[in-house]
Structure formats: C-alpha cells, structure tokens
FIKOLZA-1660 file (N, C-alpha, C; in steps of 0.1 Angstrom, whole numbers, plus 5000, padded with zeros to 4 digits):
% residues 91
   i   px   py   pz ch aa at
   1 1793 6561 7449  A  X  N
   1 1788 6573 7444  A  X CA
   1 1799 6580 7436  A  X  C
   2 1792 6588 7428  A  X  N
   2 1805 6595 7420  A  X CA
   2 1812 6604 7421  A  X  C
   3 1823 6611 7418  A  X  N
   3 1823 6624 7423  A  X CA
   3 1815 6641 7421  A  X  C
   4 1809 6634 7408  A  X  N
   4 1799 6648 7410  A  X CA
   4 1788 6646 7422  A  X  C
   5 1781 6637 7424  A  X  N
   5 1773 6630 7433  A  X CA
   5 1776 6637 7448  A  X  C
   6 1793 6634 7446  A  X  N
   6 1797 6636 7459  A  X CA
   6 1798 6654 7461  A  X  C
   7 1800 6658 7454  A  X  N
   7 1801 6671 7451  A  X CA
   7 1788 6683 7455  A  X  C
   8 1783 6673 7449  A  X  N
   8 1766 6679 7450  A  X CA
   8 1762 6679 7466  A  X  C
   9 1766 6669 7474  A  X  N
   9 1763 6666 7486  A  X CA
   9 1768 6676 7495  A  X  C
  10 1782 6682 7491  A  X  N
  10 1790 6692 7499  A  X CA
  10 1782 6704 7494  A  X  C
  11 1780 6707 7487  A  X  N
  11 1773 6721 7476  A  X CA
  11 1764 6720 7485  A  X  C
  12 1752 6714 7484  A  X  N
  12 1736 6712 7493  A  X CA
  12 1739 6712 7511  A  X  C
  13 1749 6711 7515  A  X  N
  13 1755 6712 7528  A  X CA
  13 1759 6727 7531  A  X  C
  14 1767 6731 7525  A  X  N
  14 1768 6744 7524  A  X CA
  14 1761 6757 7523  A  X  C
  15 1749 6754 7515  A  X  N
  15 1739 6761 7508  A  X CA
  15 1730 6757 7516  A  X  C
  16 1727 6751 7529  A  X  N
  16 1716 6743 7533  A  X CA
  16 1706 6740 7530  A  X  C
  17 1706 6736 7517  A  X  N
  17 1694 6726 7512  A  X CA
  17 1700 6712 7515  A  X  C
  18 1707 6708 7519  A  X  N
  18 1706 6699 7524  A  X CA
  18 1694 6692 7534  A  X  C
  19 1696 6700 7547  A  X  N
  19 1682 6701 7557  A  X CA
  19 1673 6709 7559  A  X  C
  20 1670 6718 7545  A  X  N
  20 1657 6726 7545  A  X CA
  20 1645 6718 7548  A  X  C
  21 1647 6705 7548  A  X  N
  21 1630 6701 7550  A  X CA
  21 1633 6692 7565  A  X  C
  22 1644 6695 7571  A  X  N
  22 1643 6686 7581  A  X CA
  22 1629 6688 7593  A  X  C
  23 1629 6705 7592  A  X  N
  23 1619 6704 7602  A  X CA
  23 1602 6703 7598  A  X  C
  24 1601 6699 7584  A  X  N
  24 1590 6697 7577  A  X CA
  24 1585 6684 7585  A  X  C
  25 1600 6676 7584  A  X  N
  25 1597 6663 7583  A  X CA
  25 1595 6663 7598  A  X  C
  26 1600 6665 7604  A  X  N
  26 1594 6667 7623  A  X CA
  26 1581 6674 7624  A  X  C
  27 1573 6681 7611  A  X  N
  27 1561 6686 7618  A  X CA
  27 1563 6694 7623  A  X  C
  28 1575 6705 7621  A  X  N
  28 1578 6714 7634  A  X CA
  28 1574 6725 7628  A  X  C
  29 1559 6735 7633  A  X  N
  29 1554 6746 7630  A  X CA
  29 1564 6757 7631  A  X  C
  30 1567 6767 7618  A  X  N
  30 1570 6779 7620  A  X CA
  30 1565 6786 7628  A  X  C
  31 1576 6795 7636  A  X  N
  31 1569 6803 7646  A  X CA
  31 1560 6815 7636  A  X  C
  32 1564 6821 7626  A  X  N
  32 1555 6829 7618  A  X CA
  32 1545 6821 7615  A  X  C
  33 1543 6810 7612  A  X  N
  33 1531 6803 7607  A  X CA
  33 1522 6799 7624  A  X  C
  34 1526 6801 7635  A  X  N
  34 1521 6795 7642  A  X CA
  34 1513 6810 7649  A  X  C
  35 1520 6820 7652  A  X  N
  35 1514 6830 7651  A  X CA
  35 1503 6838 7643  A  X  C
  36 1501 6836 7632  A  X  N
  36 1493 6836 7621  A  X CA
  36 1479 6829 7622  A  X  C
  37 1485 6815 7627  A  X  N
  37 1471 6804 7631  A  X CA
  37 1467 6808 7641  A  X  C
  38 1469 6814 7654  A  X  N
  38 1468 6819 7660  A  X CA
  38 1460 6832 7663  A  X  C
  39 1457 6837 7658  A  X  N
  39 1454 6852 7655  A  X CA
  39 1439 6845 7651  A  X  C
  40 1434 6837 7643  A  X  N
  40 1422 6828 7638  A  X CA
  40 1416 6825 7647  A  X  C
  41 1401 6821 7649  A  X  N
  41 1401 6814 7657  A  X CA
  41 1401 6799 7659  A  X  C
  42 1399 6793 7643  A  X  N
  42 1398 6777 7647  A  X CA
  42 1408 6772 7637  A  X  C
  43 1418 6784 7634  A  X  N
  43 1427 6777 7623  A  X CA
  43 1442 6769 7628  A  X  C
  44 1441 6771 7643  A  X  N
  44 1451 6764 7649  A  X CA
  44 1446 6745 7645  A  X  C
  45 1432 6745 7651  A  X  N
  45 1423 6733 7655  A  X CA
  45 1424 6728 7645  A  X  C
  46 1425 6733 7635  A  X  N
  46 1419 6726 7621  A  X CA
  46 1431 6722 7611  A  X  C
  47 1442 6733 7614  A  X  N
  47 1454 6729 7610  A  X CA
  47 1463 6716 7617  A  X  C
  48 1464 6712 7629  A  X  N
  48 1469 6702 7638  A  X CA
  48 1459 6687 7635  A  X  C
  49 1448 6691 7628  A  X  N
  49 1433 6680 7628  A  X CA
  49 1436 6675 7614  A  X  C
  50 1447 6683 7607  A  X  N
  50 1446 6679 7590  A  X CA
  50 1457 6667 7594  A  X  C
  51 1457 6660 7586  A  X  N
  51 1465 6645 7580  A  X CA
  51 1480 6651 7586  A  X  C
  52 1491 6644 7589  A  X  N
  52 1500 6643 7588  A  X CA
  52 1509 6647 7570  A  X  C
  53 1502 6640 7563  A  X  N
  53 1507 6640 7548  A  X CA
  53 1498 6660 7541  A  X  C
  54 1492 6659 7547  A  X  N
  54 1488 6675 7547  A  X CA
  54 1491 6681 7548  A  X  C
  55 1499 6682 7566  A  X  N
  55 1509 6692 7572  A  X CA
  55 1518 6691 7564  A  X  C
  56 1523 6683 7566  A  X  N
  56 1539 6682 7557  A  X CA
  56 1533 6693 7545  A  X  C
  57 1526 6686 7537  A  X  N
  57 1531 6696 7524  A  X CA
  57 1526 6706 7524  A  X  C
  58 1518 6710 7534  A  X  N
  58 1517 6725 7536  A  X CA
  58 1531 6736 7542  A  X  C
  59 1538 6726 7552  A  X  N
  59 1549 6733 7557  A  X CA
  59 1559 6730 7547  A  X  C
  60 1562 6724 7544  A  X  N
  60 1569 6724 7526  A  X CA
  60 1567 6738 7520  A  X  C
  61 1554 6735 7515  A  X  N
  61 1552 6748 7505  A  X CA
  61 1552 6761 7512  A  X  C
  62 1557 6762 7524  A  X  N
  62 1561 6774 7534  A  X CA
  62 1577 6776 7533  A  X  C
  63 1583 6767 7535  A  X  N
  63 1597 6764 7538  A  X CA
  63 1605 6767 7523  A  X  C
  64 1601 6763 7513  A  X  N
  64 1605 6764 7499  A  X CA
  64 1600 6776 7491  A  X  C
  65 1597 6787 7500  A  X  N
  65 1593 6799 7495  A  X CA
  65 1606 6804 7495  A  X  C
  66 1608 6810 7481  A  X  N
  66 1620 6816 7475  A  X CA
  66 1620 6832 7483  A  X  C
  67 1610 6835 7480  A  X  N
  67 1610 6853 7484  A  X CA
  67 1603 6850 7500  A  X  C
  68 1609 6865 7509  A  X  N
  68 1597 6865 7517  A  X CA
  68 1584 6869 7520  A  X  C
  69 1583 6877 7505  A  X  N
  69 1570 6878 7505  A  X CA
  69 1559 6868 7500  A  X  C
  70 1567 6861 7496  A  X  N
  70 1557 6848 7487  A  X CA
  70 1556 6838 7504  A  X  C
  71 1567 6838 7510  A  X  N
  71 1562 6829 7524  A  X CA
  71 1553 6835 7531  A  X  C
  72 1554 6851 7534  A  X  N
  72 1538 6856 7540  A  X CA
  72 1525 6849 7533  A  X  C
  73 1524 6855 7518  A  X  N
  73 1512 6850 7509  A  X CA
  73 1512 6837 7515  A  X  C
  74 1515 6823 7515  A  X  N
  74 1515 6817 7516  A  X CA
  74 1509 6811 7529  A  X  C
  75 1514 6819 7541  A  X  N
  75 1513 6817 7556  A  X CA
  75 1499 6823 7556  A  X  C
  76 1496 6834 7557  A  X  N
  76 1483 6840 7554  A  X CA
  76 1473 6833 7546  A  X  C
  77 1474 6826 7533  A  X  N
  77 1464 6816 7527  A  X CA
  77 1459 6803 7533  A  X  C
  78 1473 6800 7543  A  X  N
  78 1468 6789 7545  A  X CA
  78 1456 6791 7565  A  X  C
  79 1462 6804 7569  A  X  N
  79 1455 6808 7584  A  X CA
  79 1443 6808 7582  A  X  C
  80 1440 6820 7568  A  X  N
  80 1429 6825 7562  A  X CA
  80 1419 6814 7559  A  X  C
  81 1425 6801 7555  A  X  N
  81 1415 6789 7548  A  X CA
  81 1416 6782 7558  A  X  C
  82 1423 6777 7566  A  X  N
  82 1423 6770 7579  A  X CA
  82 1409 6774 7589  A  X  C
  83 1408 6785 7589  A  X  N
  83 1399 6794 7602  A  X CA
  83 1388 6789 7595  A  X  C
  84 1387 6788 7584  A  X  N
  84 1370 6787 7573  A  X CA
  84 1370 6771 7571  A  X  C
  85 1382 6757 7576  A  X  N
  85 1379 6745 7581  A  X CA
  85 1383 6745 7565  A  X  C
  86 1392 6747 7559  A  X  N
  86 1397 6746 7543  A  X CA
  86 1412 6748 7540  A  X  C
  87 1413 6737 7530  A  X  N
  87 1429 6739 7532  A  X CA
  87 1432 6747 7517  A  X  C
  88 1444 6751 7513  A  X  N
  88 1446 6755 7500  A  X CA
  88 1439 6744 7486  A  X  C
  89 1440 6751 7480  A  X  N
  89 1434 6738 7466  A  X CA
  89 1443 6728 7466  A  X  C
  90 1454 6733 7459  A  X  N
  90 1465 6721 7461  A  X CA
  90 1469 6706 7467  A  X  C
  91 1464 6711 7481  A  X  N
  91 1465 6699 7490  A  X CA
  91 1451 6694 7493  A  X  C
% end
C-alpha cells in the first residue's frame, strides 16, 4: 500500500470512520432506535422480521446521519413505517 493509502487509514482511525459501521455490521440496534420501535406496537416485530440485508441498510442510513436531527427524522421514519408492516422507499 502506499503512503497516502496508509495515511488515510490513520486519518479514518482517528476520526472513527474507520468502525462507524462496525456495529451495523453486527446488527447491533441503537438504543434510540430501539426505544422508538418500541413505543409502536408491531414495529419492533416487523423490524427484526425484515431481511438481514434490510437491517443493515436501514441501521447504516441511521449511523451515517451527519446532523442529529436528520438521525431522529430518520429513526422516527423508519418506527412510523415499521408499525404500518412498511419499510422506507429506499430499501
């Protein structure tokens, strides 16, 4: 690898984008997002029922929210359409 390569690797370490998606990749529900499903009543069931390749990119597009208000919007879209057995358009 090269030295910018290598560079980049310490930068993304530092800045933790390095393991921002580790716990995507484990499936590991936000506690705000799990609370939220929660509060629903079948959007826990329906959320845990969706695909593995689902989850993931739903907890992605949670995780990779720049603002916190865009990760509420987001957490709330997906409880809101989960409870109604629906996932965002996107996915």
């Amino acid at each position: 690898m090269t030295k910018a390569g290598l560079d980049s690797i310490e930068v993304a370490k530092r800045n933790g984008s390095w393991e921002i998606l580790d716990s995507v990749k484990e499936l590991l529900i936000p506690t705000d997002l799990e609370n939220e499903l929660m509060t629903k009543t079948t959007a826990m069931a329906f959320f845990l029922g969706s695909s593995k390749s689902v989850r993931k990119a739903m907890l992605q597009w949670i995780v990779l929210a720049k603002r916190p208000e865009t990760r509420q919007n987001r957490i709330n879209e997906i409880a809101q359409l989960a409870d109604k057995g629906m996932k965002p358009k996107q996915f």
